[in-house]
C-alpha positions as CSV (number, residue, x, y, z in Angstrom):
1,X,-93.8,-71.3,7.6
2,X,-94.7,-72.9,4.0
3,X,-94.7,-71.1,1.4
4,X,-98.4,-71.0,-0.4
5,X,-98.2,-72.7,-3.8
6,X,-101.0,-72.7,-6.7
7,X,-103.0,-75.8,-6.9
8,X,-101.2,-78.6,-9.6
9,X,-103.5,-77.9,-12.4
10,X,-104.4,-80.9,-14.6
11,X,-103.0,-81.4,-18.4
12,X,-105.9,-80.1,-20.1
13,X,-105.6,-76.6,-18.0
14,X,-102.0,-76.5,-18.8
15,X,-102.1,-76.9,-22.6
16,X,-102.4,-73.9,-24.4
17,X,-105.7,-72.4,-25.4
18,X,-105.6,-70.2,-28.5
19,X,-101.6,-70.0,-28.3
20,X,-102.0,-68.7,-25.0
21,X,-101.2,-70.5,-21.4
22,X,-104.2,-70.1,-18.8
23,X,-103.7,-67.0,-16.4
24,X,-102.0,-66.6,-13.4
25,X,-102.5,-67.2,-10.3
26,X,-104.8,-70.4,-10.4
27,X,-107.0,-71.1,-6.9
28,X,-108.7,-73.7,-6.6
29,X,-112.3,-73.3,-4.6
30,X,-114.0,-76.6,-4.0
31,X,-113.7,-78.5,-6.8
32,X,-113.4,-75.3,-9.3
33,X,-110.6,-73.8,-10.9
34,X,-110.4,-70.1,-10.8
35,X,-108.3,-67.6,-12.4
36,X,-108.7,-64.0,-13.2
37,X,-108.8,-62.6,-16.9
38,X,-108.4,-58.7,-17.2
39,X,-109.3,-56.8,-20.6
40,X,-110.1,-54.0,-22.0
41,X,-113.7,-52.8,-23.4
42,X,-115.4,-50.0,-24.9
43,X,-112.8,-48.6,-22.7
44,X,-113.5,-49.8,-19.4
45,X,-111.5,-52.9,-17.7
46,X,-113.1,-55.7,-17.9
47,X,-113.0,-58.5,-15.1
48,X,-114.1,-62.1,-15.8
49,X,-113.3,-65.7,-14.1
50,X,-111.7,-68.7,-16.2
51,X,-112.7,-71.8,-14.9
52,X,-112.1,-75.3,-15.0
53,X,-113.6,-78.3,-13.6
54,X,-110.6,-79.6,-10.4
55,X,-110.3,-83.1,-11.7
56,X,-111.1,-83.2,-15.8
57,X,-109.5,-80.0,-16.4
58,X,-112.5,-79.4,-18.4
59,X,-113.3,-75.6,-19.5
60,X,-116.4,-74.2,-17.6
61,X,-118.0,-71.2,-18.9
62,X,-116.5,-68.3,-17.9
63,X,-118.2,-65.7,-15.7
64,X,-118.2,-61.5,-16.3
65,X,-117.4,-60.1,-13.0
66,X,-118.0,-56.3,-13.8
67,X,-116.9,-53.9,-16.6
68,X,-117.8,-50.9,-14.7
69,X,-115.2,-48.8,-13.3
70,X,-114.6,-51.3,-10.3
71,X,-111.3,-52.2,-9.8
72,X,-110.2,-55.4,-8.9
73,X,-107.9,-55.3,-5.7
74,X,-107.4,-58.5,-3.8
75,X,-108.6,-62.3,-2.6
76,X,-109.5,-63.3,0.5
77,X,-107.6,-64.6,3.1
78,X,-109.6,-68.0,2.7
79,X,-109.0,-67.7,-1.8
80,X,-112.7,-67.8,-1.6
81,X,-113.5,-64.4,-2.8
82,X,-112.4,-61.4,-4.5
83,X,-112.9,-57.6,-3.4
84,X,-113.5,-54.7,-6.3
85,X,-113.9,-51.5,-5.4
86,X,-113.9,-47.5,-7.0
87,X,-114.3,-44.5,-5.4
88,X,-117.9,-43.6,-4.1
89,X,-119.3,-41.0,-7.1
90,X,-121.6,-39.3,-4.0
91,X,-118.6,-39.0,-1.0
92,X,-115.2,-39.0,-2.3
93,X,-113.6,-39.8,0.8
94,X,-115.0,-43.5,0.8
95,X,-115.2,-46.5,-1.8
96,X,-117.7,-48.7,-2.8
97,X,-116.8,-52.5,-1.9
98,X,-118.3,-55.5,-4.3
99,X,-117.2,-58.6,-2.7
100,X,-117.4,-61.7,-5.4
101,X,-117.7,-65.6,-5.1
102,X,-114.5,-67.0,-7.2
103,X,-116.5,-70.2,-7.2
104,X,-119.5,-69.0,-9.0
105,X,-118.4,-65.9,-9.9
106,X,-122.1,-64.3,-8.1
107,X,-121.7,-61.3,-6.2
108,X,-122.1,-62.1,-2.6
109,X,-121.7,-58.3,-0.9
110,X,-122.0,-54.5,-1.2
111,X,-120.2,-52.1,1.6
112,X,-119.2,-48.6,1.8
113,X,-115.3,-48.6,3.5
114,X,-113.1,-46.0,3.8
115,X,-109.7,-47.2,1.7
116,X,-109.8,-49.0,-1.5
117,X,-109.0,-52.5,-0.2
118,X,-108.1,-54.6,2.8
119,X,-107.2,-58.0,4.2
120,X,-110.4,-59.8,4.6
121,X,-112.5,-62.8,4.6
122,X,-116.3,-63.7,4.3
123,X,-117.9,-65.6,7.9
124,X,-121.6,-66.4,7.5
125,X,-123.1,-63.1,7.3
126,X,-120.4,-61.1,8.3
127,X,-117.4,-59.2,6.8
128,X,-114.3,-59.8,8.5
129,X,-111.7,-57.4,7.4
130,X,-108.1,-55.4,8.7
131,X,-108.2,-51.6,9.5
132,X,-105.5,-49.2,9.0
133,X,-104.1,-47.1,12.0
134,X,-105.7,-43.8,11.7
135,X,-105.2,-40.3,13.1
136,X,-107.8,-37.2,13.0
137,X,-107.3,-33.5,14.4
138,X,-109.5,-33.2,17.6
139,X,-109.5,-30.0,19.2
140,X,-106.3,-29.0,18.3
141,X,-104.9,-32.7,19.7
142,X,-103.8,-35.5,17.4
143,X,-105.8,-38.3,18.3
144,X,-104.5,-41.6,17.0
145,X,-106.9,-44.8,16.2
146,X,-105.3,-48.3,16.6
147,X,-105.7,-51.3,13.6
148,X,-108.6,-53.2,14.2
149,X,-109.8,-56.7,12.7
150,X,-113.5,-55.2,12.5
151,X,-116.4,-57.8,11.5
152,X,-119.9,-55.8,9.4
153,X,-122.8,-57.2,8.9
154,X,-123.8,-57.8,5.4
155,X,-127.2,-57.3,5.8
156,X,-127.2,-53.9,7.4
157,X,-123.3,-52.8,6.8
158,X,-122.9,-52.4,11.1
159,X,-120.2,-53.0,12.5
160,X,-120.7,-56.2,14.7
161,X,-118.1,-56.1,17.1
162,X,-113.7,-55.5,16.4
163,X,-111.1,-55.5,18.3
164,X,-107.6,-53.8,18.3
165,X,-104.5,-55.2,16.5
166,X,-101.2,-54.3,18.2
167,X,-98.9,-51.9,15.8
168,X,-95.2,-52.3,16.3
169,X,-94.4,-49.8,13.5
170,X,-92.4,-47.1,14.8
171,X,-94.1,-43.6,13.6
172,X,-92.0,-41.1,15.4
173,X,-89.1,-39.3,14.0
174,X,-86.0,-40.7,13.1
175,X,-82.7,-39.0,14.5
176,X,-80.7,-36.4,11.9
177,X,-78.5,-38.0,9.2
178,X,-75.1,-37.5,10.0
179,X,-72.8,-36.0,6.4
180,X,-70.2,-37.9,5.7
């Protein structure tokens, strides 16, 4: 399997800016140049997109994501988008998902989940995203949930169909360790 490498980035990227060399990682969406620039203000992290044109290397403006207690968490499986989320102020046991467009730095999607973050991607209208294994108390019985790759409408946040991802992790107990 090859190993995923950052875009070549052109000379004008690589220079340094202000004594300081561009952020890393670098995607490149289309013909855009993305990277992500953390900071801190008025005490909340702050979350904006560096960009540069693909083939010039010029600077494009750069784009606020959020600087309101989303964190950010991961990129999609396609490098097309980025997931933020915090915990929901009304339910504690779920998060608030924003789903952003590293291209134009717009947000493209609100959901409620359950965990902070997962493997995902963005597929028309849809959110196509990993699920944990999961186990709940039923009547005294430990009922166990299998992974699923689970696709939600945007538009509606229902789940649209998902299907079950075989688990090889073993989860049972492990024999006594023998003193030597």
């Amino acid at each position: 399997m090859a190993a995923l490498t950052e875009p070549e980035l052109p000379a004008a990227v690589i220079r340094l800016q202000d004594g300081q060399a561009p952020p890393r990682p670098v995607w490149r969406v289309r013909n855009v140049l993305v990277a992500i620039k953390r900071a801190t203000y008025e005490g909340k992290q702050r979350v904006s997109l560096k960009r540069w044109d693909a083939e010039t290397g010029e600077a494009l403006a750069d784009v606020t994501l959020f600087d309101n207690g989303l964190n950010f968490r991961s990129v999609s499986a396609d490098k097309r988008h980025l997931l933020a989320s915090r915990r929901d102020a009304s339910d504690s046991r779920t998060w608030e998902w924003a789903v952003y467009s590293l291209e134009t730095g717009a947000q493209v999607a609100e959901l409620r989940h359950d965990t902070p973050a997962a493997w995902f991607f963005l597929s028309g209208s849809h959110l196509v995203h990993e699920t944990d294994v999961t186990s709940r108390l039923v009547r005294d019985q430990v009922v166990v949930e299998p992974g699923k790759l689970r696709a939600v409408d945007l538009e509606n946040g229902t789940e649209v169909w998902s299907h079950a991802i075989r688990d090889t992790k073993y989860r049972g107990p492990y024999p006594p360790r023998i003193a030597r």
